[in-house]
N, C-alpha and C positions, 0 to 999 in steps of 0.2 A: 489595688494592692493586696487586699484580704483575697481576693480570688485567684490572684495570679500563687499568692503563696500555699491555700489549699490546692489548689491546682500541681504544686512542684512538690507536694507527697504524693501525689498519685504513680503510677505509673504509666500512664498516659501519655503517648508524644504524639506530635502530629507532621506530617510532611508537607513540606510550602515546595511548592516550585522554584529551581535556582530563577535568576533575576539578567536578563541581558538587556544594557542600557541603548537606547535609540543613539544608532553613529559611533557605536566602538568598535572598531573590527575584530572578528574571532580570530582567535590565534590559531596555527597551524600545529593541531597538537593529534598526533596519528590515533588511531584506533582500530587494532585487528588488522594487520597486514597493510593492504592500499587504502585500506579504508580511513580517515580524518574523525575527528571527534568534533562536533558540531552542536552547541548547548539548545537549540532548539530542534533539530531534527533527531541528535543523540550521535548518529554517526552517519558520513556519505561517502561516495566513492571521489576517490582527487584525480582530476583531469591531467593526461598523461599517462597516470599507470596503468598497467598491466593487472588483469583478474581474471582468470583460468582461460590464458591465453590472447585474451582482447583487449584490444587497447580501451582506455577510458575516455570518453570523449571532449570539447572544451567544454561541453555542458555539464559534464560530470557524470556519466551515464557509457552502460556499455552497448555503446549502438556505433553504427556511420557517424562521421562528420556532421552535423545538422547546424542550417543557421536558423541562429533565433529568431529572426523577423521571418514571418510568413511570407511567402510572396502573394501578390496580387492574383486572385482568382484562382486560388490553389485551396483546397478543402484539406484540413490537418488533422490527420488522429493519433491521440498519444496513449501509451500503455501503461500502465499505472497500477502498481504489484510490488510481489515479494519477488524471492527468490526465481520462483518459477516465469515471472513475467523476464527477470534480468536473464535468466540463463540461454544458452542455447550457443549453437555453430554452425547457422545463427539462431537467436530468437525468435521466436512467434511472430514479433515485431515486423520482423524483414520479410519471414514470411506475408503478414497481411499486406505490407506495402508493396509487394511484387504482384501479388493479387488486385489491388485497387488499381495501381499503374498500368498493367497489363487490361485490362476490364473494368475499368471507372462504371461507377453504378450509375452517373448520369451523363459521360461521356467528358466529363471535365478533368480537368488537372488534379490527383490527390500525393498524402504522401502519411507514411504511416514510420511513429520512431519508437524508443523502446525508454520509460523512465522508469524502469522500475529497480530496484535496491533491495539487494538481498539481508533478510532478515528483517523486513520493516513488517510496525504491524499496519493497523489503519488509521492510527491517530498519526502516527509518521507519514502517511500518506498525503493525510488529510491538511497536514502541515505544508508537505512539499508543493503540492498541489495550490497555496493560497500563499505560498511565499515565490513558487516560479514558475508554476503549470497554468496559472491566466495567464501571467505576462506573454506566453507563446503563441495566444490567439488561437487554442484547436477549436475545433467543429465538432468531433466527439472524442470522447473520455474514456477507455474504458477503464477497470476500475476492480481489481483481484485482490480484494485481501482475505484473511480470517485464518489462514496457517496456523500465523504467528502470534494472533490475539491472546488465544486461550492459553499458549504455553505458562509454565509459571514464573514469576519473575518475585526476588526479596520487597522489590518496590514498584507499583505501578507504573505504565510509559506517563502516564497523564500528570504523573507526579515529579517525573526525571527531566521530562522536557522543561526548556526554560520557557520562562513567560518573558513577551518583549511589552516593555514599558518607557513612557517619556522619564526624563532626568526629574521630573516635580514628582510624579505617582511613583518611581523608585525609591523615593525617599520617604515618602505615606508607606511605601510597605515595608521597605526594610524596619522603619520604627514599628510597626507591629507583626509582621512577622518573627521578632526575636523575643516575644513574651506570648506565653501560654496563651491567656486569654486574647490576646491578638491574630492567636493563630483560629482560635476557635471563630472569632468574627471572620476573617479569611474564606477559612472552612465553609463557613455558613451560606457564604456571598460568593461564592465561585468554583463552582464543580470540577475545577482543576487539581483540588486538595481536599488531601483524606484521611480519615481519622486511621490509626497505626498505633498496636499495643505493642510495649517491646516483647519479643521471642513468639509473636504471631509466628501463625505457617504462611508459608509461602501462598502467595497469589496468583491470578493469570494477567499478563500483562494490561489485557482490556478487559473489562469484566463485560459481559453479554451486554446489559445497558446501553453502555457508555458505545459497544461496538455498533450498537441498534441507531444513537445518535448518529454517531460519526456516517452512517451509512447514508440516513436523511440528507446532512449536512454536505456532505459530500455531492448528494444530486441536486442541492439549493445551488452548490455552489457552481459547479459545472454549468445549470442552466442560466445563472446569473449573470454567463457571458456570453447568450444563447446558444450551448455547444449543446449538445444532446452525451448523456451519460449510458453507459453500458455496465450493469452489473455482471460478474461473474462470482459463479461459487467453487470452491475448492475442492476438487476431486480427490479423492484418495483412494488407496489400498489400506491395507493390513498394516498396520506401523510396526516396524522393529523394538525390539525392546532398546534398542541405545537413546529411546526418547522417555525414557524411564532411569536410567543410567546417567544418562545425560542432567537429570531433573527437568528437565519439561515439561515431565508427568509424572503423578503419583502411581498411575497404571495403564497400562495399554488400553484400557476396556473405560477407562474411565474420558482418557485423552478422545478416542474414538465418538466414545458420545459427544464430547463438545463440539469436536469437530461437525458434526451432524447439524445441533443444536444453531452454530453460528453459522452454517450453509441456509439452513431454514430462514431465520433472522435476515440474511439476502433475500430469498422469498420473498417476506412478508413486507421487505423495504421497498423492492420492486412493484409486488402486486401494488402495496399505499401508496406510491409514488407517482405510479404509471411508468417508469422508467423502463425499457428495453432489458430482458434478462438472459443469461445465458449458463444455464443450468447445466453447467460441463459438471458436477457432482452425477446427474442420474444422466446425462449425456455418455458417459464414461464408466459406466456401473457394470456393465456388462465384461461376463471371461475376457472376450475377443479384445475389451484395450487392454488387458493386462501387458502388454508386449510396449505399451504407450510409457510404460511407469518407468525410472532408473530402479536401481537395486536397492532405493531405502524406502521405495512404495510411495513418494512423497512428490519427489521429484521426477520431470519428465527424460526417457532418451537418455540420452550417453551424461547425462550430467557429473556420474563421478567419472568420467573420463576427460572431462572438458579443456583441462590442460595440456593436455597429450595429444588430442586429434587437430590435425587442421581444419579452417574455417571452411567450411560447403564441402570436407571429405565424406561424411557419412550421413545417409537418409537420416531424418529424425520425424517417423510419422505421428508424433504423442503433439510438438509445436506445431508442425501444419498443421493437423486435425483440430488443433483450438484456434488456428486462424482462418481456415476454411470457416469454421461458424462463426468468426466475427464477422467475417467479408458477406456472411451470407443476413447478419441483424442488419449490417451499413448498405449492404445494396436493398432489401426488401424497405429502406427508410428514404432512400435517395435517390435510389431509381425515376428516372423520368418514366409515365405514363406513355405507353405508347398511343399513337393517335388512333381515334378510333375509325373503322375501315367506314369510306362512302357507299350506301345502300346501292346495289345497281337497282338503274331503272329498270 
């Protein structure tokens, strides 16, 4: 009691994670156009609607029809991103799976879909991924975030997302989650909550660390259903100043390093890892993809246009060229060995 009350002079607050109990179902509560507001993902796309042209699938996702259960002896690979993974007419997605289908790397049945949600970062991923990316049974993962890690945000994702807990540990937390010193034990015991002064500055969604976790965690988790993981890093151009405007960034030149900083951090997760990398950052560095980028340097192709064109009207060489180099990690991995020739006598 003496501590909790020195504690309520300070100025000192702390943020707990909202709380979703095991077996209530979320309520249907919109967020940002088609988008749904989701206490543990934060937001997802709703099955049915419509988003810059394409329909949303029952998966929830802007790809083809896909059924959940895998078929027998069919090899799976799911996409797993931000915006740019989601985008396209069509996506990279559909490109890679006309490639595998057409030229299966071991001459078997594949099929390639597109999970990715625009604006997530990689704790959202990493979430989606462990609440309905096993259940689908892939063989490999790939796996595109860091965009949207470093942006700034008033309050951490690690902090917004809800934390799922049974009816007995809901009730251990809510009784100290709502007193300082309870919040500090919290704190202490589980890297989901963070200490917060009031009228701090603004933060980045993921802070580098936590993006350096998630990226581990991520390739633990992917191999834990013996699927093979694919890192990608995040290409860019020149950012616009509306990512400054916007508050994303403090400044162009500052936003630009991070960007840098958390493509590296893929790097070094892949080198620790062993895991397959695909270094579309200095794959795409060169003048000649400039023609790859939309108009906000960010995004690939016709992306501000994606409302307006129909589906398969216009070449988009920015999403082939990042699936031609998936198609080219997944065949040099799965490729059958050709036999080797008999010596003539």
């Amino acid at each position: 009691m003496i501590a909790e009350h020195a504690l309520k002079r300070t100025n000192v607050s702390l943020h707990v994670a909202p709380l979703v109990l095991e077996g209530r179902p979320v309520g249907k509560e919109h967020y940002h156009k088609e988008m749904l507001r989701d206490p543990e993902l934060l937001w997802k796309l709703e099955p049915g609607s419509r988003v810059f042209g394409r329909q949303i699938n029952s998966l929830g996702f802007r790809e083809r029809e896909v059924a959940p259960e895998k078929k027998k002896g069919v090899r799976r690979v799911i996409c797993m991103g931000d915006s740019v993974t989601a985008q396209g007419q069509p996506g990279y997605s559909q490109f890679l799976h006309e490639l595998l289908t057409n030229a299966p790397p071991d001459g078997g049945s594949w099929e390639a879909f597109n999970m990715g949600v625009y604006g997530y970062s990689s704790l959202q991923g990493l979430r989606l991924f462990q609440l309905r990316g096993k259940a689908l049974r892939p063989d490999v993962v790939t796996i595109s975030y860091g965009r949207n890690d470093h942006n700034l945000a008033e309050v951490a994702d690690q902090v917004r997302m809800a934390v799922r807990l049974s009816p007995f540990m809901k009730g251990f937390y809510e009784f100290f989650s709502h007193r300082l010193v309870g919040e500090m034990l919290l704190h202490a015991l589980d890297r989901r909550h963070q200490w917060s002064v009031e009228g701090e500055a603004a933060q980045v969604r993921v802070p580098p660390e936590t993006f350096r976790d998630n990226m581990r965690l991520f390739v633990s988790e992917v191999r834990s259903i013996g699927a093979t993981p694919i890192l990608v890093t995040a290409p860019r151009r020149q950012l616009p100043d509306s990512y400054v405007k916007g508050g994303y960034a403090r400044t162009v030149e500052e936003f630009a390093k991070q960007h840098d900083d958390y493509a590296q951090i893929v790097r070094d997760v892949a080198h620790e890892t062993g895991a397959p990398l695909l270094d579309l950052q200095r794959l795409l560095a060169g003048p000649e993809c400039d023609s790859y980028f939309a108009s906000d340097k960010v995004h690939f192709d016709a992306y501000d246009r994606e409302g307006y064109i129909p589906y398969g009207s216009e070449k988009q060489p920015g999403l082939y060229r990042i699936a031609t180099e998936m198609y080219a990690i997944i065949k040099a991995r799965f490729a059958v060995p050709s036999p080797a020739a008999t010596p003539t006598p």
